[in-house]
C-alpha positions in Angstrom: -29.5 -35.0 75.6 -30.3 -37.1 72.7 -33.8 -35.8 72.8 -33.5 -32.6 72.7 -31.2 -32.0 69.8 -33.1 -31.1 66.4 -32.7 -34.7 64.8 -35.1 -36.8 62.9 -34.7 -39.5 65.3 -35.1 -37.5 68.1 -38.7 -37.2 70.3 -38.5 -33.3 70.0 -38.2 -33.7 66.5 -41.6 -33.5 65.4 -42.9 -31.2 68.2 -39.9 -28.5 66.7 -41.0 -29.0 62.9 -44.6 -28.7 63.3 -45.2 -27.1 66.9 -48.3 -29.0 68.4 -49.1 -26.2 71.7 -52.0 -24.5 70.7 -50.7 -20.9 70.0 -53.1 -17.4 70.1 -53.1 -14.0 68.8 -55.0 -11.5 70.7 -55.3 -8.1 69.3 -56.6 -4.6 71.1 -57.0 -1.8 69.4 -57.3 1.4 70.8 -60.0 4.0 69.7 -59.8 7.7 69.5 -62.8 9.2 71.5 -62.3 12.6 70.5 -60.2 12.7 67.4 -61.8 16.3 66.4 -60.4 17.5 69.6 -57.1 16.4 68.7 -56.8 18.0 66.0 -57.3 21.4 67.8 -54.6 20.4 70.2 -56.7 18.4 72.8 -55.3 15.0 74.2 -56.3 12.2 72.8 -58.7 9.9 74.8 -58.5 6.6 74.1 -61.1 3.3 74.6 -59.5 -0.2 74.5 -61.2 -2.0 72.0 -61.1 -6.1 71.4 -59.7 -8.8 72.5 -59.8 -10.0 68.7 -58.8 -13.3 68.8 -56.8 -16.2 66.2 -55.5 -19.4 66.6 -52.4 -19.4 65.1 -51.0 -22.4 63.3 -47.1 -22.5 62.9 -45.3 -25.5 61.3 -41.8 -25.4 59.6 -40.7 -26.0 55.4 -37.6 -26.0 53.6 -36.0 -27.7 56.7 -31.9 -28.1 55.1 -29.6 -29.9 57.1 -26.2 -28.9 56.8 -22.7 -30.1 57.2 -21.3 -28.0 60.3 -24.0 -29.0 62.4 -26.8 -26.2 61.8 -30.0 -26.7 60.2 -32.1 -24.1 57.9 -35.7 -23.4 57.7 -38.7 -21.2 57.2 -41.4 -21.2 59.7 -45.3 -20.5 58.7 -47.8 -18.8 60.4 -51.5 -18.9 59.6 -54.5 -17.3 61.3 -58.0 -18.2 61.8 -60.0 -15.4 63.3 -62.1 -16.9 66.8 -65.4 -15.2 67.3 -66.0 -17.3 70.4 -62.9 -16.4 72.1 -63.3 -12.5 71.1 -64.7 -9.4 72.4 -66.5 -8.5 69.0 -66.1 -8.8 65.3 -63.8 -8.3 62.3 -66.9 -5.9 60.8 -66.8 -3.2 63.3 -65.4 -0.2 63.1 -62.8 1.7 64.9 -61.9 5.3 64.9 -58.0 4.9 64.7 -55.2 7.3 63.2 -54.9 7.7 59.5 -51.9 5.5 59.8 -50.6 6.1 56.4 -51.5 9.6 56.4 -50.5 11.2 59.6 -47.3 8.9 58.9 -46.2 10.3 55.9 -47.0 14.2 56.8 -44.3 13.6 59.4 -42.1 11.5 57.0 -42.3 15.0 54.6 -42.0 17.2 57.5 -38.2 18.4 56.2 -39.5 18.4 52.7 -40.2 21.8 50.6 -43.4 23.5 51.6 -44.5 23.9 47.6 -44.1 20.1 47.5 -46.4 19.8 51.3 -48.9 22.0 50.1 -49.3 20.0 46.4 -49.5 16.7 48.6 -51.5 18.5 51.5 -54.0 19.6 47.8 -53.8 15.9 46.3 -54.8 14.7 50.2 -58.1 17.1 50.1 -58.9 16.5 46.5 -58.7 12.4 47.6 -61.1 13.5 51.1 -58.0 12.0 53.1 -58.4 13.0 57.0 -56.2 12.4 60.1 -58.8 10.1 61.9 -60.3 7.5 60.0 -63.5 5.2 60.8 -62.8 1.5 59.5 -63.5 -2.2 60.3 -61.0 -4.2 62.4 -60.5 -6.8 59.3 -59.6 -3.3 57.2 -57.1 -2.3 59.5 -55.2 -5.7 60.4 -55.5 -7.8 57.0 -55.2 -4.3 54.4 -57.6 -2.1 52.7 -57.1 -0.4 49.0 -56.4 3.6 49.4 -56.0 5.9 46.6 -53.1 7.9 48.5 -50.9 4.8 48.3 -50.6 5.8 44.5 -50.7 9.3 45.1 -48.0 9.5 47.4 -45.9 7.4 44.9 -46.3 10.0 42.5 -45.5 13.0 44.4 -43.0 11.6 46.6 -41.4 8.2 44.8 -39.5 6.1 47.3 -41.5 7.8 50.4 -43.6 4.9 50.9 -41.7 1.5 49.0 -44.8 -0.5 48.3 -48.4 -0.8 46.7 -51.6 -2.2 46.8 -53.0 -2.7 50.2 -51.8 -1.6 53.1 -52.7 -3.4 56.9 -50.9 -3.5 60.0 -50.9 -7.0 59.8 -51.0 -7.7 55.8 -47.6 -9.4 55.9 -48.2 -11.5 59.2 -50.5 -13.9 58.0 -49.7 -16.7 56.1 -46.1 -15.7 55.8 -42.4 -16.3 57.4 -40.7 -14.8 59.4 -37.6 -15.7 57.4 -35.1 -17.6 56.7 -33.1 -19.2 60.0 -30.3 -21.1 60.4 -29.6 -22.8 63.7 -27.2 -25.0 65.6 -28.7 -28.8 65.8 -26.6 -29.5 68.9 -25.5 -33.2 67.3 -21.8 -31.6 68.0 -22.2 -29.2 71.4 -25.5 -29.7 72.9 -25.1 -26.4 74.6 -25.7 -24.9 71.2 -28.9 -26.5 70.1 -31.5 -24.5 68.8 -28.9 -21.2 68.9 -29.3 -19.2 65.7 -26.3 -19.1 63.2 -27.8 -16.9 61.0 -31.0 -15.2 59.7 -31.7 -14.3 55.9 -28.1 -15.7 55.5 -27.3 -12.4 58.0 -24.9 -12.7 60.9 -26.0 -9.5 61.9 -28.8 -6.9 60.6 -27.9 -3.7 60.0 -31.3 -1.4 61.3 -29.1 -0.1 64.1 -26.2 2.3 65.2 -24.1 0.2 67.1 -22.5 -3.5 66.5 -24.3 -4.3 69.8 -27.6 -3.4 68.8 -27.3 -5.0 65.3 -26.3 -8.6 67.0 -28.0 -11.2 66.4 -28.0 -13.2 69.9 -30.1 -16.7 71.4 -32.4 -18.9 69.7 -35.4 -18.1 67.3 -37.4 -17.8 70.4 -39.1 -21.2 70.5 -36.8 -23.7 71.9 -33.3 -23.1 74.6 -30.4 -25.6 75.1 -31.6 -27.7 77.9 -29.6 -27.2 81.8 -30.5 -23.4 82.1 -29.1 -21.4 84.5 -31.3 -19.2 86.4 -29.7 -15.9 84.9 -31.5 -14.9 81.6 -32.1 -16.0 77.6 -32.0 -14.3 74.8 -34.0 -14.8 71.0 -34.3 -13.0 67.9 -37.4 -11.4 67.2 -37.9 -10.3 63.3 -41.0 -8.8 64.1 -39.0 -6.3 67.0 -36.0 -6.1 64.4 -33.4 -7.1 67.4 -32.2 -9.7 69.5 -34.2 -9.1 73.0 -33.0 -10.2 76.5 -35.4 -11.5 79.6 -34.1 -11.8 82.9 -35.2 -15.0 85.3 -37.6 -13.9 87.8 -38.5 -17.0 90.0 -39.0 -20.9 90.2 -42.4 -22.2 89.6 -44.2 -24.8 88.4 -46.6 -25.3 85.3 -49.4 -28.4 85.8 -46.5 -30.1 87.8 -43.7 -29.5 85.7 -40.9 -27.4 86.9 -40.3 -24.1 85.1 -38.3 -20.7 85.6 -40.0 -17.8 85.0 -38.1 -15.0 82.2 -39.9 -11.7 82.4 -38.5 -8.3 80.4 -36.2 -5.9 82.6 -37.0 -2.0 82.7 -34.0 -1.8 80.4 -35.6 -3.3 77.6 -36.8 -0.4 75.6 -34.7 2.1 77.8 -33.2 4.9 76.0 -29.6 5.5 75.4 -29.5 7.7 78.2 -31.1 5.8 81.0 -29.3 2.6 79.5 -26.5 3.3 77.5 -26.1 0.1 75.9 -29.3 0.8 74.1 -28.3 3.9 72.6 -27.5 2.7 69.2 -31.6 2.0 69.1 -31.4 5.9 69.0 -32.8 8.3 68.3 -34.2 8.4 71.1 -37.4 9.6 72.8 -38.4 8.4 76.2 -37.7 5.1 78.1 -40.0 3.2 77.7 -40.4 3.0 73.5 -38.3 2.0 70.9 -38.1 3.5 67.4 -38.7 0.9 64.6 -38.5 3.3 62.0 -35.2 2.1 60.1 -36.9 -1.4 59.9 -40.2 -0.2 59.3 -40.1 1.9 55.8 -39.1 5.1 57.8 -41.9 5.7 59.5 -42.3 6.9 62.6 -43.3 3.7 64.9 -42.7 2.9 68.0 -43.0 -0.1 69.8 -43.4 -0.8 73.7 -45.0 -3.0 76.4 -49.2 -2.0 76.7 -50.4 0.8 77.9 -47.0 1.5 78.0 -46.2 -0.4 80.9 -42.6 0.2 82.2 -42.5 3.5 80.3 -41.6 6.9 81.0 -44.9 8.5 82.9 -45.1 11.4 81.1 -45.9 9.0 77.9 -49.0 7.6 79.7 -50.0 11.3 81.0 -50.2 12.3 77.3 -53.0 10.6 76.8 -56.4 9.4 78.6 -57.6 6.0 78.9 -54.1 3.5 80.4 -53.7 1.8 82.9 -50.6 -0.2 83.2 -50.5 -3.1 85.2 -47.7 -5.9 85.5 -50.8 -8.8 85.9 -52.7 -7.5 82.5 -49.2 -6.0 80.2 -46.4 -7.9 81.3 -44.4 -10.4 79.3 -43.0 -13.6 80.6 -41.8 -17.2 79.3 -42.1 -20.2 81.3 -39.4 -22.8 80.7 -38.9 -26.3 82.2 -34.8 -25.8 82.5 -33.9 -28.9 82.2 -34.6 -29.5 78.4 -35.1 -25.6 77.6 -38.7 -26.3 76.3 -41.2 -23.3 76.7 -44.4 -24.9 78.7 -46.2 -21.4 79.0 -45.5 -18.2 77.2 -47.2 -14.3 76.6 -45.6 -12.1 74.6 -46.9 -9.1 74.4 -46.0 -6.1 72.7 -47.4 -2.4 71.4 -47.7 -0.6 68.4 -47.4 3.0 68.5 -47.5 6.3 65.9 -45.8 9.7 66.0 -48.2 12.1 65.4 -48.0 16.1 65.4 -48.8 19.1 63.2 -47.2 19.7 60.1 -46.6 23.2 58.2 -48.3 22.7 55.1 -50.3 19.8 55.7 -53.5 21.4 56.7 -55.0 18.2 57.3 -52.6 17.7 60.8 -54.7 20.6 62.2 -53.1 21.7 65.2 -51.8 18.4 66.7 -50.5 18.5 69.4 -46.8 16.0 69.3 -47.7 12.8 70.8 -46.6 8.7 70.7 -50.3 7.7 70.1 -51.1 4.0 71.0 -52.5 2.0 67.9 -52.7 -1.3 69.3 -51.4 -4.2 71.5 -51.1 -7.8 70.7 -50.2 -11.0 72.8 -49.0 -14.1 71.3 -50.0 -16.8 73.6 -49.3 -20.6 74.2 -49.0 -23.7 76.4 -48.6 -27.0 76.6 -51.4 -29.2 77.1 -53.3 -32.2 76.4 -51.2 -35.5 75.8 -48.6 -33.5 74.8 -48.2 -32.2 78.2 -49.2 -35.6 79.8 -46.4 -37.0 78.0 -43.7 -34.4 79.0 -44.7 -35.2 82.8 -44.7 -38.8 82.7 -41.0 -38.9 80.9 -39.3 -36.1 82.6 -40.8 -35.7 86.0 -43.1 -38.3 87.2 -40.0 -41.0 85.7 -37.6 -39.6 87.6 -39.3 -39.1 90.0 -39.9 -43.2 90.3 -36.3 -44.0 89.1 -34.7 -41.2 92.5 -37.3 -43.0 94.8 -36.1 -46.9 93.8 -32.8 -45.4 93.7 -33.5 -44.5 97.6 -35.0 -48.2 97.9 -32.0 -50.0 97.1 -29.5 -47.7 98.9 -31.6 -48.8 102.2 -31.9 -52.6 101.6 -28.4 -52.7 100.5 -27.1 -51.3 104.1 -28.5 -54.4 106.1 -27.6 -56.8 103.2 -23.5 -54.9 103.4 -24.2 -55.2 107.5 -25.5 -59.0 107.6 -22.9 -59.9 104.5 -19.5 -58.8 107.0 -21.2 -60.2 109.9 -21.3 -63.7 107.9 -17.6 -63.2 107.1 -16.4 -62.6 110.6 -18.1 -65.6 112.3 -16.2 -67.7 109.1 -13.0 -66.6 110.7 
């Protein structure tokens, strides 16, 4: 118990400040075969580009202690792209959706037809078009585009930002903000339990108290003596708390573990999972709309290839195959201490995309929740870091329950022979 409370004396300590398990990003991007097609109403065919692969280095600053046993900090991430590891390079190109584009024609789609048809002019004049051919570096870390400032001008507020814009430009070498989170010193039950986030007790992207809650840890650490039920973290990249459900008992290199995977109610709609209904609105099960936590636009995210979805979101388009094995999510966790030993999270990025009156450049698409891309953030526990954790809490033990067993049998003849002694005395 002493150990796993967040404590500068403690052995965790250093392993929870500056994380030591060797963490990676893999990235897929998926590339639209046929995007003049789509824009005559065709389905989209997709090809899976990638893995693109970083290590990811996360250590923690600004570590506070407080006075009613919490502890504040921001966490860093930093990337270093892996060519070794990957399926190609940052330099090629990929034929993707005009993100920003496509994004905002359905943003405006309520707007005034004089003011689509001066933006759909300003978008020909700049030689914007719905499908556009750039590298994978361009897309994940930003590129410059002229219709950032022309959309600022014609629509102010629309798009809230400037300069570059990349699916990933704000995940690299960034927080993920500001937590605040029990230490256990008091309740060890409550270790590593957030107290707050950007000084929030709840967010406020949702419909529903529920939905805006801010529930379990920060997603790296759980108070130690789980139960076999399910655990819950805060993900800022999701916007919500999420939920995983215990699956089965297993073992990791020797070391005990249960297995959390998502449930089908994850990204359920409202009205296959009414709890989830102040995510709304709603499309089908299966997605979940970011858009009030992602500038208004219209993303969704889900599992890959939209695993655990709705069919009819798969049959919209050609080229995935969900599978458990290749798109599932899971979190091993040795329950005694709470400590992740093996982890995959994996989640997918997904547009809106359909014709727009006015905006010539939409063509005649046809509506659709068009995969961008899906990511996995990776890790385990290895190395002496791992020989250590099964030398102290199962090989140890192990040792201590088999002298333990030792003694209980020489102690029975020494008990027998001891009374034996003081009945012949008598």
């Amino acid at each position: 118990l002493q150990n796993v409370r967040i404590n500068p004396s403690s052995i965790s300590f250093q392993m929870w400040k500056d994380i030591p398990v060797p963490f990676y990003l893999s990235v897929h991007f998926f590339e639209v075969l046929n995007p003049k097609q789509v824009l005559q109403g065709k389905k989209p065919v997709l090809s899976q580009r990638g893995p693109y692969v970083y290590r990811e280095y996360r250590y923690k600053t600004n570590i506070t202690f407080h006075d009613n046993d919490t502890v504040s900090y921001l966490e860093y991430r930093n990337l270093f792209f892996q060519p070794d590891l990957s399926n190609g390079t940052e330099d090629e190109y990929v034929v993707v959706p005009n993100i920003l584009m496509l994004g905002a024609a359905v943003m405006m789609e309520k707007l005034p037809n004089v003011l689509k048809i001066l933006v759909s002019g300003a978008l020909a004049g700049l030689k914007q078009e719905a499908f556009m051919n750039r590298t994978v570096g361009e897309i994940m870390w930003g590129y410059e585009d002229p219709l950032i400032d022309a959309i600022n001008v014609l629509v102010p507020g629309l798009i809230p930002f400037k300069g570059k814009f990349g699916l990933f430009v704000d995940f690299n070498n960034s927080n993920s903000g500001l937590f605040t989170v029990n230490t256990g010193m008091k309740n060890i039950s409550q270790v590593h339990m957030v107290d707050s986030w950007n000084g929030l007790k709840k967010v406020n992207y949702w419909r529903s108290s529920q939905c805006n809650m801010i529930n379990g840890t920060s997603g790296e650490m759980w108070p130690p003596f789980m139960s076999p039920t399910s655990l819950e973290f805060y993900s800022p990249d999701a916007c919500r708390s999420m939920t995983l459900v215990y699956e089965q008992s297993g073992k990791f290199k020797g070391v005990p573990t249960y297995r959390f995977v998502a449930p089908k109610t994850l990204f359920a709609n409202g009205t296959d999972y009414p709890p989830n209904e102040g995510f709304c609105p709603c499309r089908q099960s299966g997605i979940q709309n970011i858009s009030t936590c992602r500038l208004n636009a219209p993303m969704f995210i889900s599992h890959p290839h939209f695993y655990n979805a709705d069919p009819s979101l798969v049959s919209a388009v050609e080229g995935l195959h969900p599978s458990k094995e290749e798109h599932g999510l899971f979190l091993d966790v040795h329950p005694m201490t709470g400590i992740p030993m093996n982890c995959s999270i994996k989640l997918q990025l997904n547009l809106y995309i359909k014709q727009v009156s006015g905006i010539i450049q939409t063509g005649k698409i046809e509506p659709v929740v068009l995969p961008l891309l899906w990511f996995a953030e990776s890790g385990s526990i290895e190395g002496s870091v791992l020989k250590q954790f099964y030398n102290n809490l199962v090989l140890l033990p192990s040792v201590l329950d088999y002298v333990q067993y030792i003694f209980l049998g020489l102690s029975v003849p020494l008990i027998i022979s001891a009374a034996v002694l003081m009945a012949m005395s008598k």
